[in-house]
Short mmCIF file of the C-alpha atoms (twelve columns), coordinates in Angstrom:
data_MODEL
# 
_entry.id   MODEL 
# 
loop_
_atom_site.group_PDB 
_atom_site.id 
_atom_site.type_symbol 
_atom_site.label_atom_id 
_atom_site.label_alt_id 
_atom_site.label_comp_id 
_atom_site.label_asym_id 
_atom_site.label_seq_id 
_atom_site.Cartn_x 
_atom_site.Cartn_y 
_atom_site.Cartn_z 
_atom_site.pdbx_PDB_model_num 
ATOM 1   C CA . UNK A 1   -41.890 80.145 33.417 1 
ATOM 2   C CA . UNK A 2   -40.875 77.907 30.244 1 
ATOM 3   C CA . UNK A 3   -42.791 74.509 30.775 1 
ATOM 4   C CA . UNK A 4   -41.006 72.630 28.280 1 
ATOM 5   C CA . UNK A 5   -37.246 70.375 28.314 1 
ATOM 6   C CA . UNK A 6   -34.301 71.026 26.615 1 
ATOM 7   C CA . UNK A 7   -33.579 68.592 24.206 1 
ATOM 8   C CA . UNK A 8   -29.803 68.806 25.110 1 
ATOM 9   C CA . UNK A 9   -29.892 67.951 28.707 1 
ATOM 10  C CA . UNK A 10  -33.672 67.530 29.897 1 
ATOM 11  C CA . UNK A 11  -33.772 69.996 31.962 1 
ATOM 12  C CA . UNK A 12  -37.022 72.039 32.068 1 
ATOM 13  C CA . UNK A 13  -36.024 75.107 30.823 1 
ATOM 14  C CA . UNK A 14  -36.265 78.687 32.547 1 
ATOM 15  C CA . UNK A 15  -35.566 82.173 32.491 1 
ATOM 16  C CA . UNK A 16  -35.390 83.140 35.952 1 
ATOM 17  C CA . UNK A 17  -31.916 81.840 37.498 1 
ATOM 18  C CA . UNK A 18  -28.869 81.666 35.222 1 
ATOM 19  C CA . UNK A 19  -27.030 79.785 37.757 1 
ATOM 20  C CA . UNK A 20  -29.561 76.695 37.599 1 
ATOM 21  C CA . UNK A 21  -30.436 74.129 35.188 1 
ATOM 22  C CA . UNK A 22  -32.684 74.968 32.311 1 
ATOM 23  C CA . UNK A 23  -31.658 78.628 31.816 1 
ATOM 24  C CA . UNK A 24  -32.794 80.286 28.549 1 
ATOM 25  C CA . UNK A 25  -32.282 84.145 27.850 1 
ATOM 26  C CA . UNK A 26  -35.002 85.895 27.668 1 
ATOM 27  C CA . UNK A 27  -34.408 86.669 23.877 1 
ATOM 28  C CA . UNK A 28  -33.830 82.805 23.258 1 
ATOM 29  C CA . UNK A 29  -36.944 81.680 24.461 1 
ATOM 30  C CA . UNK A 30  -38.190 79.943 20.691 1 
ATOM 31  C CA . UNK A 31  -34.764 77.733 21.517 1 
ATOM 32  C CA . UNK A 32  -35.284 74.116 22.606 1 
ATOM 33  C CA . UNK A 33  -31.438 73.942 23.914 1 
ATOM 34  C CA . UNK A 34  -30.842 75.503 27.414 1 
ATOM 35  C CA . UNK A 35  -27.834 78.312 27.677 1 
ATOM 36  C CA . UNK A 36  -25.721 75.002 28.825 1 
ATOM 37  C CA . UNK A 37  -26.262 72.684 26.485 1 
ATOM 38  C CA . UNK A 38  -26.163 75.844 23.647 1 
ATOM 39  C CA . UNK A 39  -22.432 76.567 24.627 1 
ATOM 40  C CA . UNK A 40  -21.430 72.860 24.623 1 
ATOM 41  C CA . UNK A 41  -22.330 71.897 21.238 1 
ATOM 42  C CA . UNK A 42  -21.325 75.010 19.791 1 
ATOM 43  C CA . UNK A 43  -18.494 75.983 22.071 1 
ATOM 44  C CA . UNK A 44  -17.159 72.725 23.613 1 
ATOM 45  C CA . UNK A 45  -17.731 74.710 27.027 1 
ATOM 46  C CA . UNK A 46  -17.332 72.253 29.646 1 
ATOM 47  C CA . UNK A 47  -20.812 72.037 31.802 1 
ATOM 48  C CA . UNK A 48  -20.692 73.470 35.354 1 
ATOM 49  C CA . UNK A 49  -24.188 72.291 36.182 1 
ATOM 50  C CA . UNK A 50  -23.977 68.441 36.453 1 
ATOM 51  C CA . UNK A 51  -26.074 65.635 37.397 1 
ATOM 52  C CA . UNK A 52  -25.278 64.279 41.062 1 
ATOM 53  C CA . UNK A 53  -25.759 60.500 42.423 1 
ATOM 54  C CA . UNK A 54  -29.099 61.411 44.208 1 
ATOM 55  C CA . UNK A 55  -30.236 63.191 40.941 1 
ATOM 56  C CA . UNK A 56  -29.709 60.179 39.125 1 
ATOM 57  C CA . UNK A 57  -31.138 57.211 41.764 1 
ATOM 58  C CA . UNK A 58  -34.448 58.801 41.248 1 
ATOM 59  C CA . UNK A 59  -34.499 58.488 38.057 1 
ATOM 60  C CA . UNK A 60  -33.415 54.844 37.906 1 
ATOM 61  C CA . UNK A 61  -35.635 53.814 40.610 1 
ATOM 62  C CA . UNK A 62  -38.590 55.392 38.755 1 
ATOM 63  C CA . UNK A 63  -37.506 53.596 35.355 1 
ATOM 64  C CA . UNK A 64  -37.195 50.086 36.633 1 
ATOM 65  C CA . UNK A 65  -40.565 50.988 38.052 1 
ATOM 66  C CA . UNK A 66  -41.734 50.539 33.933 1 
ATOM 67  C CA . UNK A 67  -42.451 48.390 31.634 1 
ATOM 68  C CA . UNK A 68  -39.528 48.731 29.281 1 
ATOM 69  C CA . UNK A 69  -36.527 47.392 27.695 1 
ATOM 70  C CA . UNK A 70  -33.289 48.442 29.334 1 
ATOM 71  C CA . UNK A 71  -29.994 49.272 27.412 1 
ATOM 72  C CA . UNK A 72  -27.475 48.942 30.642 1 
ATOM 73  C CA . UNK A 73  -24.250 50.845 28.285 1 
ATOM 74  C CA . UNK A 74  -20.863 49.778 29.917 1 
ATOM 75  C CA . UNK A 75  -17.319 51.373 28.428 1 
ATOM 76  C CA . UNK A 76  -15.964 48.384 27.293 1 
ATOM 77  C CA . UNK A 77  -12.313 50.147 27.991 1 
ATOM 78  C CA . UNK A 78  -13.361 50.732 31.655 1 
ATOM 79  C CA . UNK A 79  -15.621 47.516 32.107 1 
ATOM 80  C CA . UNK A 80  -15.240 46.662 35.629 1 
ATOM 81  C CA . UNK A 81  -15.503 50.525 36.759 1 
ATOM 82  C CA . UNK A 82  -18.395 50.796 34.829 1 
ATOM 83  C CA . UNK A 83  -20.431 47.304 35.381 1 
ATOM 84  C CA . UNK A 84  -21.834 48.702 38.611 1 
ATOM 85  C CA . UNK A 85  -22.701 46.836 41.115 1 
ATOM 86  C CA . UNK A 86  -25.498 49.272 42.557 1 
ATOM 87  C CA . UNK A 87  -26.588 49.345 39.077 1 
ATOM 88  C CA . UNK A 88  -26.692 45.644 38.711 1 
ATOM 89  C CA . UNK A 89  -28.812 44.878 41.729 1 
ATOM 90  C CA . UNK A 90  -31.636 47.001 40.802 1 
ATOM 91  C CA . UNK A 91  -31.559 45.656 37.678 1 
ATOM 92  C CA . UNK A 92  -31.656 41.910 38.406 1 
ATOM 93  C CA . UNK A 93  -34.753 40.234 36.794 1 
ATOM 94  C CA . UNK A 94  -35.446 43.039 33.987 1 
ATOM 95  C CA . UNK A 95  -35.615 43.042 30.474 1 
ATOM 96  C CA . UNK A 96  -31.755 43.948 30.233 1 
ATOM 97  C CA . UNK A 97  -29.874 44.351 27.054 1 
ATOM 98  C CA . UNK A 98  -26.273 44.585 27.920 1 
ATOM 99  C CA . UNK A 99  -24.726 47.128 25.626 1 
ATOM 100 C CA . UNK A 100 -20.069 47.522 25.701 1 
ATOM 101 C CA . UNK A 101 -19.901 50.501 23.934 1 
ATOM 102 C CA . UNK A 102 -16.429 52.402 22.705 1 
ATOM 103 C CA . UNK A 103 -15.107 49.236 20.880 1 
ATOM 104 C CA . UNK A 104 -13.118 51.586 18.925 1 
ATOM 105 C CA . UNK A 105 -10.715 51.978 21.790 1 
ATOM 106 C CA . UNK A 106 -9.589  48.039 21.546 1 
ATOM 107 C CA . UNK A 107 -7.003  46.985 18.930 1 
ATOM 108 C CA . UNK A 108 -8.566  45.936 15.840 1 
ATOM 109 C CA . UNK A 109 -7.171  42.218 16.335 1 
ATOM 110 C CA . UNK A 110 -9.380  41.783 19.145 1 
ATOM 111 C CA . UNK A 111 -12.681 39.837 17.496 1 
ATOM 112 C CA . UNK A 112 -15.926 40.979 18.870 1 
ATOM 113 C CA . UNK A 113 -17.548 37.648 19.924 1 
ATOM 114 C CA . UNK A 114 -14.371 36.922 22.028 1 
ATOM 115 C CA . UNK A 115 -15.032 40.004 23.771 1 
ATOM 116 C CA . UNK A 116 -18.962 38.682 23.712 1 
ATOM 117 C CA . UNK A 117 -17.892 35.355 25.580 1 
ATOM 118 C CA . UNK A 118 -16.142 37.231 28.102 1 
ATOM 119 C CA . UNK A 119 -18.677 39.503 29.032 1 
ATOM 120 C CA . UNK A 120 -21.138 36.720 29.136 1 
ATOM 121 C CA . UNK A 121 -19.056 34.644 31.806 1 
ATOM 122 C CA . UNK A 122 -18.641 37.932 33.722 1 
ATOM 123 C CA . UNK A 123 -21.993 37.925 33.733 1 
ATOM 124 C CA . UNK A 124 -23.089 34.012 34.997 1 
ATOM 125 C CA . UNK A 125 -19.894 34.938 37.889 1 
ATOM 126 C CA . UNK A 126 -22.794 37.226 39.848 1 
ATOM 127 C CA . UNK A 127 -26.097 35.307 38.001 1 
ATOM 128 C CA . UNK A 128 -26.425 38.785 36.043 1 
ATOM 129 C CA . UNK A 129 -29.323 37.504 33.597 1 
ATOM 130 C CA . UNK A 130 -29.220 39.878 30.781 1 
ATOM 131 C CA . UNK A 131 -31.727 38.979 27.490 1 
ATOM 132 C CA . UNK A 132 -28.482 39.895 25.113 1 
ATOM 133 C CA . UNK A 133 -25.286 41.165 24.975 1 
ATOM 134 C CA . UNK A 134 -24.145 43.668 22.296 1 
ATOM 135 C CA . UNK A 135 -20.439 44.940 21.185 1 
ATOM 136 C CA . UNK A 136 -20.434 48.658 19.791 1 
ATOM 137 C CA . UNK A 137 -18.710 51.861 18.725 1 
ATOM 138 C CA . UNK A 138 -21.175 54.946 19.187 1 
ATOM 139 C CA . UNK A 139 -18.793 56.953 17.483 1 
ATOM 140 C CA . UNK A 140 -17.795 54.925 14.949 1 
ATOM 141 C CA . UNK A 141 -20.807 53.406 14.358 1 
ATOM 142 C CA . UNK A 142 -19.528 49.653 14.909 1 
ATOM 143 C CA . UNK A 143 -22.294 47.342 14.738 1 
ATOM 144 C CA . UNK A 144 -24.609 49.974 15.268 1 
ATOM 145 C CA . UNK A 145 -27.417 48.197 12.797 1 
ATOM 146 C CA . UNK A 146 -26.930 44.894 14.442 1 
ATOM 147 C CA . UNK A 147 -27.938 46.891 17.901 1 
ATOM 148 C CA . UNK A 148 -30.799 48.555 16.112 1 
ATOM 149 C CA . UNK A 149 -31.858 44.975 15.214 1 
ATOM 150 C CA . UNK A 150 -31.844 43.314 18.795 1 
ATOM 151 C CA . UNK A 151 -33.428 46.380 20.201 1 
ATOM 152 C CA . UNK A 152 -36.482 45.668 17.395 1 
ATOM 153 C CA . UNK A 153 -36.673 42.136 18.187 1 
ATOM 154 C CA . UNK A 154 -36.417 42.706 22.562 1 
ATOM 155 C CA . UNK A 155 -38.595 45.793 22.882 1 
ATOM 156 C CA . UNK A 156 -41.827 44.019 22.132 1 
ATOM 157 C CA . UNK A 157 -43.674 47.711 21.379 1 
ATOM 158 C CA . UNK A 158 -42.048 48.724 24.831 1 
ATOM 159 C CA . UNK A 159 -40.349 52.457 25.438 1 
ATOM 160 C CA . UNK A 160 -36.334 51.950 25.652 1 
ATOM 161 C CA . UNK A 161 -34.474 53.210 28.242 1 
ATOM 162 C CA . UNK A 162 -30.714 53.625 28.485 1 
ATOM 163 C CA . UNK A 163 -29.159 53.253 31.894 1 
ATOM 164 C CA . UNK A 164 -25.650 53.296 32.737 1 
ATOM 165 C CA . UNK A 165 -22.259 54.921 34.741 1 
ATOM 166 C CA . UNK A 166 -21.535 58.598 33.687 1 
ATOM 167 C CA . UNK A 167 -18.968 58.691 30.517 1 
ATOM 168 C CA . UNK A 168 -20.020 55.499 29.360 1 
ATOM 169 C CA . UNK A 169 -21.787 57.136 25.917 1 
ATOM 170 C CA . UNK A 170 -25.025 57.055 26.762 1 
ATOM 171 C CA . UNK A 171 -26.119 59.973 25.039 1 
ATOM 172 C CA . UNK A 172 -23.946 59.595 22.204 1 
ATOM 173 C CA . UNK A 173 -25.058 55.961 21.347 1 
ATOM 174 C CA . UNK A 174 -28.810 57.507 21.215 1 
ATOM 175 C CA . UNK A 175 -27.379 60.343 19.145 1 
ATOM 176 C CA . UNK A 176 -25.556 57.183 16.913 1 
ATOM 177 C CA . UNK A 177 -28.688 55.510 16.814 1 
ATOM 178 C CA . UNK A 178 -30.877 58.347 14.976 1 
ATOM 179 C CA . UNK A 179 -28.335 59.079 12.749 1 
ATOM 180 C CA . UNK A 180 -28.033 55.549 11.349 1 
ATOM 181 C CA . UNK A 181 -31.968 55.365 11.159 1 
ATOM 182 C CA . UNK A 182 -33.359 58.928 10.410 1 
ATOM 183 C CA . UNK A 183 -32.340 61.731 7.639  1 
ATOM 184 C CA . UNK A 184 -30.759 63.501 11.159 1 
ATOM 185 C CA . UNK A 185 -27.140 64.352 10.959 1 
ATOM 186 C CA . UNK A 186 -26.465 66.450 13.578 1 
ATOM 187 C CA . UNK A 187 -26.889 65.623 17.189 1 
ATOM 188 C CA . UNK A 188 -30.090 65.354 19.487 1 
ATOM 189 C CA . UNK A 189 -28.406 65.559 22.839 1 
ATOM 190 C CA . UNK A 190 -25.892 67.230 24.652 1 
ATOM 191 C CA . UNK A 191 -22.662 65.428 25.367 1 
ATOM 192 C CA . UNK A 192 -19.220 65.738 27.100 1 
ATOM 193 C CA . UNK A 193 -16.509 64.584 28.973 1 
ATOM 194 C CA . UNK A 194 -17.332 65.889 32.532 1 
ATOM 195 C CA . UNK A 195 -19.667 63.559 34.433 1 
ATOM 196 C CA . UNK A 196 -23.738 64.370 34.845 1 
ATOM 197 C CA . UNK A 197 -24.296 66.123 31.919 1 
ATOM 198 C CA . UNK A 198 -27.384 64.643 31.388 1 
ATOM 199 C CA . UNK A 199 -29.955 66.188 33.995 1 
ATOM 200 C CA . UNK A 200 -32.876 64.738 33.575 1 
ATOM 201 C CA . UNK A 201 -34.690 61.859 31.547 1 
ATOM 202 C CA . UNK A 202 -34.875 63.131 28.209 1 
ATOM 203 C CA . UNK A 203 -37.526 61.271 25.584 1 
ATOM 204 C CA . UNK A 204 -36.715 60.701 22.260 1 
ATOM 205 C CA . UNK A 205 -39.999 59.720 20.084 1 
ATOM 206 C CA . UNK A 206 -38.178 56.930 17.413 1 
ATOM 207 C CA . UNK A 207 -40.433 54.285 16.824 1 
ATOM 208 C CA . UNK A 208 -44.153 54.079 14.805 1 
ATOM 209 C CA . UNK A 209 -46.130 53.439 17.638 1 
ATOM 210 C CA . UNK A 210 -44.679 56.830 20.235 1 
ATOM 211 C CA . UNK A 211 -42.615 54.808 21.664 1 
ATOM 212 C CA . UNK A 212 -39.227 56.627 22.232 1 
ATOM 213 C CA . UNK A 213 -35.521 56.531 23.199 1 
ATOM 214 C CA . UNK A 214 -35.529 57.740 27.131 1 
ATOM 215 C CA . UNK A 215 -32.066 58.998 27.474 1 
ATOM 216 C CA . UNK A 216 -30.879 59.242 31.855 1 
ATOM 217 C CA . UNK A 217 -28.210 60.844 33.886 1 
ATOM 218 C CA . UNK A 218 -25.382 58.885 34.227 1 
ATOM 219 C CA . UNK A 219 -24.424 57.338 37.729 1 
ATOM 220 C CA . UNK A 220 -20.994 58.528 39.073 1 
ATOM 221 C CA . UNK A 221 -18.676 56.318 40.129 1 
ATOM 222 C CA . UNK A 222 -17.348 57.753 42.885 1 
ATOM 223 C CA . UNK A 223 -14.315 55.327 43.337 1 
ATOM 224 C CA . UNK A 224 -13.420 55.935 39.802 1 
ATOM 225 C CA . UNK A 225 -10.400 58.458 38.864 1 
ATOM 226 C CA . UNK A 226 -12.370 61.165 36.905 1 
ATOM 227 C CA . UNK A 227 -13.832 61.995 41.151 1 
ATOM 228 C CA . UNK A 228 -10.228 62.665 42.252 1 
ATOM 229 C CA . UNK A 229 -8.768  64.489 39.471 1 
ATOM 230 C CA . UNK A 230 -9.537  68.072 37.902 1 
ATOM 231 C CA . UNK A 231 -11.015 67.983 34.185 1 
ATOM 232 C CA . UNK A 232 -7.756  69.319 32.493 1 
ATOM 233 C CA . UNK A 233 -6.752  66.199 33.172 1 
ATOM 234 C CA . UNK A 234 -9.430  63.993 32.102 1 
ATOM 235 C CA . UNK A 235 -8.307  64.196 27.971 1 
ATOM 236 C CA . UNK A 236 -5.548  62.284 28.462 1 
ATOM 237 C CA . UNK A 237 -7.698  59.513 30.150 1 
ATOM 238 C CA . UNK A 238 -10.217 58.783 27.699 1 
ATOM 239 C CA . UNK A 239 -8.490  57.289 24.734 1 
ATOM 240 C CA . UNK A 240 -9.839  59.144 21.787 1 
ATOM 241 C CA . UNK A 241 -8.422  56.333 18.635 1 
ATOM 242 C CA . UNK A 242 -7.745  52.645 18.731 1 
ATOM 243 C CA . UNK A 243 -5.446  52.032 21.768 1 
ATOM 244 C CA . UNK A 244 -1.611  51.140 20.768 1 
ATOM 245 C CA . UNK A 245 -0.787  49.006 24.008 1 
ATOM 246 C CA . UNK A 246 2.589   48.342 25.085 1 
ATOM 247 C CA . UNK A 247 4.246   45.198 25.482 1 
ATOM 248 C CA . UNK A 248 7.239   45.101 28.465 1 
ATOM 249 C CA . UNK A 249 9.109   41.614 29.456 1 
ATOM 250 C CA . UNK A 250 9.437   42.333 33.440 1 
ATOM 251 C CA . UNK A 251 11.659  40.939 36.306 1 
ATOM 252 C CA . UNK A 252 11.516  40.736 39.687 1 
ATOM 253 C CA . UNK A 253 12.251  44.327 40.661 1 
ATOM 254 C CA . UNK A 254 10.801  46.067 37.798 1 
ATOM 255 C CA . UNK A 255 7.733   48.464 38.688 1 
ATOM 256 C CA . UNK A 256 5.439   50.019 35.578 1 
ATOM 257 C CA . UNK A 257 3.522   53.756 36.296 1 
ATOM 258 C CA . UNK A 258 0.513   54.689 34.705 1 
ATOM 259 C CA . UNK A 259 1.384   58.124 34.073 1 
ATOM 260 C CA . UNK A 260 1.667   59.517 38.282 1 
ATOM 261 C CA . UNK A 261 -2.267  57.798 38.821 1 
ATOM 262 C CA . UNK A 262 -1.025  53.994 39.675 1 
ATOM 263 C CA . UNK A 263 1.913   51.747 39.526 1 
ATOM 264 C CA . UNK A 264 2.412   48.361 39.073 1 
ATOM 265 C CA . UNK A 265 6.199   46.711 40.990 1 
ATOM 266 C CA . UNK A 266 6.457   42.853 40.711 1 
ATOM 267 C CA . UNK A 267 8.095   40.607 43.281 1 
ATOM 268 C CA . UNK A 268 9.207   37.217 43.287 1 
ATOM 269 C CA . UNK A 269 8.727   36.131 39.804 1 
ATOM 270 C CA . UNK A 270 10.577  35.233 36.694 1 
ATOM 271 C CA . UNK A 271 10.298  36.944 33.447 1 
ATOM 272 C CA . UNK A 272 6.708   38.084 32.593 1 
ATOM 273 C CA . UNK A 273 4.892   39.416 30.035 1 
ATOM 274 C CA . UNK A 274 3.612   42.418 30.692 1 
ATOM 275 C CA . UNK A 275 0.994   44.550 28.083 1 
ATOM 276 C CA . UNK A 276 -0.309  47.774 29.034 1 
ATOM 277 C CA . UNK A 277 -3.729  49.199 27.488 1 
ATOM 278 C CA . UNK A 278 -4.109  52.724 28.006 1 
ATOM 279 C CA . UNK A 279 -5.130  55.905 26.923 1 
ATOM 280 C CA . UNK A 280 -2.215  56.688 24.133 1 
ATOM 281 C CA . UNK A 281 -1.651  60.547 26.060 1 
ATOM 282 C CA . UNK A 282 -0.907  58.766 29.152 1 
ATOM 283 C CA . UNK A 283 2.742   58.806 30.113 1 
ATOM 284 C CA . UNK A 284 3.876   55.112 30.585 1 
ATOM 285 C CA . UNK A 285 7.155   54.334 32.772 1 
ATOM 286 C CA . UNK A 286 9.387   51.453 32.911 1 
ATOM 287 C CA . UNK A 287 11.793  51.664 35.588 1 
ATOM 288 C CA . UNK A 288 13.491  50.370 38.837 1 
ATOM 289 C CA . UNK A 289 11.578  49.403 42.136 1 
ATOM 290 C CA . UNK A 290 13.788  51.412 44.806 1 
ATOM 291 C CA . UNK A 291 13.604  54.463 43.072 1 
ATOM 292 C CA . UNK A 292 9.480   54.672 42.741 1 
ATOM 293 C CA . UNK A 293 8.889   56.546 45.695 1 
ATOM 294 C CA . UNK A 294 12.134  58.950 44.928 1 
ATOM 295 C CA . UNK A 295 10.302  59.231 41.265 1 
ATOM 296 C CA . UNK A 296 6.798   59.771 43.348 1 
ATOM 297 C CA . UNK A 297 8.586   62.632 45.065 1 
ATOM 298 C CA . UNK A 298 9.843   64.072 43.100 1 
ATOM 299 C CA . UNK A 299 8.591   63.615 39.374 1 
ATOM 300 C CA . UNK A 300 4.773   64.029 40.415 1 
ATOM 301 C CA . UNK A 301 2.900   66.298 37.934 1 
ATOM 302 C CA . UNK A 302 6.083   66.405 35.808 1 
ATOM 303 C CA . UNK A 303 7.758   63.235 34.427 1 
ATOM 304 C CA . UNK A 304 4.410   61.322 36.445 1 
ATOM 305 C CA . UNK A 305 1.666   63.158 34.904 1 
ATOM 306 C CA . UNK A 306 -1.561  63.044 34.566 1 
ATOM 307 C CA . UNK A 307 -2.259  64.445 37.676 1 
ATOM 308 C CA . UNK A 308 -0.808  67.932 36.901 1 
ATOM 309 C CA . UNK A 309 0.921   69.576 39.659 1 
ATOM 310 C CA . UNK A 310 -1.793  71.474 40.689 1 
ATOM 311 C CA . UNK A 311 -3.602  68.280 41.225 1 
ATOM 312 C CA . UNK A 312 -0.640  66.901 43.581 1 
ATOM 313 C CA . UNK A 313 -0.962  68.434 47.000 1 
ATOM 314 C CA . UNK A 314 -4.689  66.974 46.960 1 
ATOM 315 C CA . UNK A 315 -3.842  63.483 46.317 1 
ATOM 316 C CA . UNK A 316 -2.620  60.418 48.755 1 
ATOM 317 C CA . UNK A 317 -1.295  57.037 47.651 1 
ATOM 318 C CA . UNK A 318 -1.327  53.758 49.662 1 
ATOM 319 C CA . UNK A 319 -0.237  50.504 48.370 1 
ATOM 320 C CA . UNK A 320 -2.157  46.901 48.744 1 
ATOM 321 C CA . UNK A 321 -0.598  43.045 48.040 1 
ATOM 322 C CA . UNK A 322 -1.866  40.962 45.055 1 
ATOM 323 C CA . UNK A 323 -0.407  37.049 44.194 1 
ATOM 324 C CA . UNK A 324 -1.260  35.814 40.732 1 
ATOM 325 C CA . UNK A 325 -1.070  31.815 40.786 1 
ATOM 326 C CA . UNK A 326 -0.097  31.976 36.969 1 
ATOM 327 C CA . UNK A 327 -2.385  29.482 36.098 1 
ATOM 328 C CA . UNK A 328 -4.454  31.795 33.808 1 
ATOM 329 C CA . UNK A 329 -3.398  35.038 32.157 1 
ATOM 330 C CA . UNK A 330 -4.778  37.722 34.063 1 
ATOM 331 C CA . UNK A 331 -6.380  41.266 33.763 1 
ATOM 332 C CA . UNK A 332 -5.514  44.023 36.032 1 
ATOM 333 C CA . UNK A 333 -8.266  46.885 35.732 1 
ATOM 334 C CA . UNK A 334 -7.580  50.207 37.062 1 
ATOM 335 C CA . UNK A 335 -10.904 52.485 37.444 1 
ATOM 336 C CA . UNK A 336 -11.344 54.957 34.605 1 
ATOM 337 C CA . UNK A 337 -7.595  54.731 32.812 1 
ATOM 338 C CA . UNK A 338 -6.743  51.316 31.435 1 
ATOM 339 C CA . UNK A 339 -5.871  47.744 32.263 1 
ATOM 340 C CA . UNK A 340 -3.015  45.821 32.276 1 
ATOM 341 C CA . UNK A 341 -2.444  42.105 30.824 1 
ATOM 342 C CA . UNK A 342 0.072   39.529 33.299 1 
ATOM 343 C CA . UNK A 343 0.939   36.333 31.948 1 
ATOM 344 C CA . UNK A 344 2.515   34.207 34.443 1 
ATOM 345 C CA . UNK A 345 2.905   34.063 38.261 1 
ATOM 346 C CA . UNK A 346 3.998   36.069 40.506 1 
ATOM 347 C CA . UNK A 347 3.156   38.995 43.285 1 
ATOM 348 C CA . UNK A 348 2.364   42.852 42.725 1 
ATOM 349 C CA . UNK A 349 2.368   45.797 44.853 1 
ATOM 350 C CA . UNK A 350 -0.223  48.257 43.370 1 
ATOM 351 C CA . UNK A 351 0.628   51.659 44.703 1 
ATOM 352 C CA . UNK A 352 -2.328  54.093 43.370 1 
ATOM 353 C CA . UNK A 353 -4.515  56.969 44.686 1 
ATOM 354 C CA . UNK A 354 -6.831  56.631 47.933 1 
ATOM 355 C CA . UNK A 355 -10.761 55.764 47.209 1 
ATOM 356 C CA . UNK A 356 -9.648  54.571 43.635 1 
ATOM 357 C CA . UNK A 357 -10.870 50.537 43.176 1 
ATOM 358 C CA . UNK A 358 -8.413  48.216 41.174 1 
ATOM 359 C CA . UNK A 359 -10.382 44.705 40.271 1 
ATOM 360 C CA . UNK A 360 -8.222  41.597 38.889 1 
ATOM 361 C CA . UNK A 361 -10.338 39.128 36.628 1 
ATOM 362 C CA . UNK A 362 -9.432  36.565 33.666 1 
ATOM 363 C CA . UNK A 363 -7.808  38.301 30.711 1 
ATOM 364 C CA . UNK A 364 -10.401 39.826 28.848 1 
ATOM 365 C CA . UNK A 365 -7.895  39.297 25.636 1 
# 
């Protein structure tokens, strides 16, 4: 048996069962990447071993255990899906730096310290005491040096851990990290699109004193869309450039889809505006209230897509109530794919897949 970690995933790596985490051929053994994590990075083979929730739980419950400073990584594009609640109560009274990372997704307009205040006032809503709050692009490399920074000044000689949802960039921010600081140009851990690639803490020595980067699986939301649809799917989701979002003035009667994952119909209100931020591959729809469940019918996984049609027969849709006052422009977030902006009062029916979440807050823009 191999007794040491793969630098990709953490897994301790093995020749015995190709089926489990770890595995390394028998000729590969002088590798430090596991047979996975080896046809990822050069491959862009999509993991079938993943993390799972229980996996994960253990490892968080053993970090807070620590004396360390914690990087809680949120997507900034999928905020509310991704500021956990779970997460947040086990993290209440820690050293917490509170890191939004894929900035790069937002439109350029948008300044970063408005985005700062925002997430700070989302923050004092639960009495979420975080030591800082940081705006970033991992794969960018937006304000990566002014994270690098903050880290230097919070750690106090501490190991730092990064915690945070699955998808959020985790292991790419680390990657993003030693590549601004270090001669490395390539990167240190494994990444990807499908949820729980991570497996396992994996430790990073960065700083002068052994102190490292501690890298963790990634909690999966389990309410979010990425657990209801099949990966072929999830490209279209995660927006991959700077987010073009789409501006509609809306009557009463109007309904907007979100590709076939969610849909938006407004009732009893004058003319709105109405701006969609979304993946740019998702198909957005403009188009009559009594004819969204003929369109549901029958333009599923065609004209409504993402899901694909295979994905159809597995999915069920129910529809809840909301009533803006108008008082305050208002953000509509839909788990894993986007938010919408509503200025102006009126009601919404919100017709989207079952065990999905939707969460309304002040407009984030």
């Amino acid at each position: 048996m191999i007794l040491k970690k793969c630098k990709g995933c953490g897994a301790i790596l093995q020749d015995q069962d190709e089926n489990s985490q770890g595995f390394i051929p028998e000729l590969n053994k002088d590798s430090v990447y596991c047979k996975r994590c080896y046809r990822m990075m050069h491959y862009n083979e999509l993991p079938k071993i993943v993390a799972s929730n229980k996996d994960y739980e253990n490892v968080i419950d053993n970090v807070i255990k620590k004396n360390g400073l914690i990087v809680f990584v949120v997507d900034i594009f999928q905020f509310k899906a991704t500021f956990n609640k779970k997460m947040i109560d086990k993290l209440k009274n820690k050293n917490v730096l509170l890191v939004a990372n894929k900035y790069d997704c937002f439109p350029h307009s948008i300044k970063v310290e408005s985005i700062v205040d925002w997430l700070s006032k989302e923050c004092q809503k639960i009495s979420f005491k975080v030591d800082a709050i940081s705006v970033v692009s991992s794969k960018k490399g937006y304000y990566i040096d002014d994270l690098t920074n903050l880290i230097d000044m919070l750690r106090r000689e501490r190991d730092v851990y990064f915690l945070g949802c699955a998808n959020v960039g985790k292991s790419s921010l680390i990657n993003a990290l030693i590549k601004k600081n270090t001669s490395i140009k390539d990167d240190l851990i494994s990444t990807s699109i499908i949820p729980g690639t991570t497996l396992n803490e994996i430790r990073i020595p960065f700083f002068d004193n052994n102190k490292a980067f501690i890298d963790t699986p990634g909690l999966i939301n389990e309410n979010d869309i990425f657990s209801k649809i099949l990966s072929k799917s999830y490209d279209k989701l995660l927006p991959k450039n700077e987010i073009k979002p789409l501006t509609y003035q809306i009557l009463a009667g109007n309904t907007i889809y979100l590709g076939g994952l969610a849909s938006i119909s407004f009732n009893d209100c004058d003319k709105l505006s109405v701006i969609v931020y979304s993946s740019n591959n998702l198909y957005i729809h403009r188009g009559k209230t009594e004819k969204r469940e003929e369109l549901y019918s029958t333009q599923l996984g065609k004209l409504l897509t993402p899901p694909t049609i295979d994905e159809v027969p597995n999915l069920k849709y129910f529809i809840e109530n909301y009533k803006l006052d108008g008082q305050k422009k208002k953000t509509v977030w839909f788990s894993g794919f986007g938010f919408v902006e509503i200025k102006g009062k009126c009601n919404i029916e919100i017709k989207r897949i079952e065990n999905t979440e939707v969460y309304i807050t002040n407009a984030i823009i």
